[in-house]
C-alpha positions, 0 to 999 in steps of 0.5 A: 194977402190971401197969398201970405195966410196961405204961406204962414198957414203952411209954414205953421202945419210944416213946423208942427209936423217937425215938432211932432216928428222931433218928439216922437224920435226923442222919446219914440217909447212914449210917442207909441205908448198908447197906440194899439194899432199894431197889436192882436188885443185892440179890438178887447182894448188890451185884454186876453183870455190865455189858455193855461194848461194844468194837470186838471184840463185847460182853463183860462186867465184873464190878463189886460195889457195898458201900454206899449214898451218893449223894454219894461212890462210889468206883470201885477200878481195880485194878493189873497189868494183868491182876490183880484187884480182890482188891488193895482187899479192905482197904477193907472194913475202913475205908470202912464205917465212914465210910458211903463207897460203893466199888465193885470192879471188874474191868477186861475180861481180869480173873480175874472178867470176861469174858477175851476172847484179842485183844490189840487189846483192851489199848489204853489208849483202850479202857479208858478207854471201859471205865471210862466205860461202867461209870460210866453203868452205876452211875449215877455223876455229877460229883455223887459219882463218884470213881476211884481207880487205883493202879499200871496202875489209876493210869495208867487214872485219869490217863488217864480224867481227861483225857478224863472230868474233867466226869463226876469229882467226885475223882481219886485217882492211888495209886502211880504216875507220869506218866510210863513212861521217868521210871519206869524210869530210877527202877527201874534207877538207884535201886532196883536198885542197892539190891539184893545185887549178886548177887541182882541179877546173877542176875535181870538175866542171866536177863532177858537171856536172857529165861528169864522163865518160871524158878521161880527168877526169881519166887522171887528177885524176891518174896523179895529186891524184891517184900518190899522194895518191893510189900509190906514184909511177910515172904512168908509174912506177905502177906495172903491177899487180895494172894496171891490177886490174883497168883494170878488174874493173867492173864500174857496182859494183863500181858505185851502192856503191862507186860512180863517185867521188873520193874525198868522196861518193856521189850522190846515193852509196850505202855505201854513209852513211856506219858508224860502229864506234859505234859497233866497241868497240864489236870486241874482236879478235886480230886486226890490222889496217893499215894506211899510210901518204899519204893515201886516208883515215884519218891515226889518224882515223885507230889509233882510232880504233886500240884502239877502238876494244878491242884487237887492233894494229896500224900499219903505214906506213910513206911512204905509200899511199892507196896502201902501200902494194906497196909503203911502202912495208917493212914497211907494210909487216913487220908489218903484218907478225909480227901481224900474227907471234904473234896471232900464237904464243900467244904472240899478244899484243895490242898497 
């Protein structure tokens, strides 16, 4: 009796160890996705402080790898500028799942990397370098490096492509257009307009008289644009994620490019005649654009270029706004996994 438990004992362990082995070679990507032990980043848990040089000394940014897959690694670059990777904390709950490799990461003057106090620093040629140096430092390739920006990230993406294409194996451009002037006639003629005329009045007379550091001015913009058009949920509904995000803002980064005002760039910002629509037709990588209805930017404009670039996709989100990653979640992460199961696979079509 005693003989026969033992047989049965070793026939059950010889045919899981089988099973496993059978399964690890089937899909030897997702068998290793979670193991850190061949990596330099397991004793942070996946995270890196990399060395960027700029023209104003070394500084370093803060990066965090989830996952192991030589062909798909996704670098998130994050909106603002000046916020934090902290937008993209859902991915977690759908890249793992499909043994995709994602990495946060914030920009230089981000909550998490070093903040150096000089202006000259927010150029977008700078950034562009900045992703660059990242890249190397990951170890990414035209053989799996992927960016993803969405919003200011977005411009950096476009931006990065047209110098950088050779380095991509996939552009994703998420919520933002190619062009700032085409942004803002968007923002003042299209969206303003949707607000209560009053609201509206409110917020422009305190613009013009730049009363931007008014608790009333924020209070109005998240109640009656923000939940319109930034994140279709009530205020007190946001996820603790996207509350954080803004609360790790650095005002200093956003102000020199963005600018106070939310409908359109003004004033001095930078990025305030920011337009590559004319370069875009040079993008051959695979790429996807990502648009939403109720977004801040013009959803027929991201259409465009998905047919500008030469190998484009459009993707849109019905129910979503700036920040569809939340509030047409399914949609949108459906669609992206879908692009990047394609370009993996070869079988990526444009359209």
């Amino acid at each position: 009796m005693k003989l026969k438990i033992l047989f049965y004992s070793l026939l059950s362990i010889l045919l899981f160890s089988n099973c496993e082995q059978k399964k690890e070679e089937e899909n030897p990507i997702k068998a290793h996705y979670l193991d850190f032990s061949k990596r330099d980043d397991q004793f942070t848990g996946g995270i890196k402080m990399i060395p960027i040089t700029t023209p104003k000394g070394t500084f370093k940014v803060w990066t965090k790898t989830v996952g192991n897959n030589p062909k798909i690694k996704v670098l998130l670059l994050h909106g603002g500028p000046g916020l934090t990777h902290e937008l993209y904390e859902c991915f977690d709950g759908y890249f793992p799942n499909e043994s995709i490799e994602y990495i946060y990461y914030d920009q230089l003057g981000s909550y998490y990397s070093d903040q150096p106090n000089d202006d000259s620093l927010w150029t977008n040629e700078r950034f562009v370098e900045e992703v660059e140096q990242v890249r190397i430092a990951l170890g990414a390739d035209s053989s799996n490096f992927y960016v993803l920006g969405q919003s200011w990230g977005g411009i950096l993406a476009m931006e990065y492509a047209l110098k950088y294409q050779k380095n991509l194996k996939g552009l994703i451009i998420s919520n933002m257009m190619a062009s700032i002037p085409e942004y803002n006639a968007y923002a003042q003629e299209v969206l303003a307009p949707q607000m209560d005329p009053k609201i509206l009045k409110e917020l422009q007379e305190m613009e013009k008289n730049n009363d931007f550091d008014n608790p009333k001015y924020s209070e109005l913009l998240f109640k009656y644009y923000y939940t319109e058009h930034i994140l279709r949920k009530p205020l007190e509904e946001w996820p603790e994620s996207i509350n954080r995000c803004f609360k790790h803002i650095n005002p200093n980064v956003y102000v020199f490019m963005q600018g106070h005002s939310e409908f359109g760039i003004t004033g001095n910002a930078s990025l305030k005649n920011w337009d590559v629509k004319n370069r875009l037709k040079t993008i051959t990588v695979p790429t996807l654009t990502i648009g939403a209805k109720y977004d801040t930017m013009d959803p027929e404009h991201m259409k465009w270029i998905a047919n500008e670039v030469q190998n484009g996709r459009f993707l849109f989100c019905p129910n979503g706004s700036h920040l569809s990653q939340y509030d047409d979640q399914k949609t949108y992460f459906t669609g992206l996994i879908k692009f990047l199961k394609d370009v993996d696979n070869g079988t990526f079509k444009k359209g």
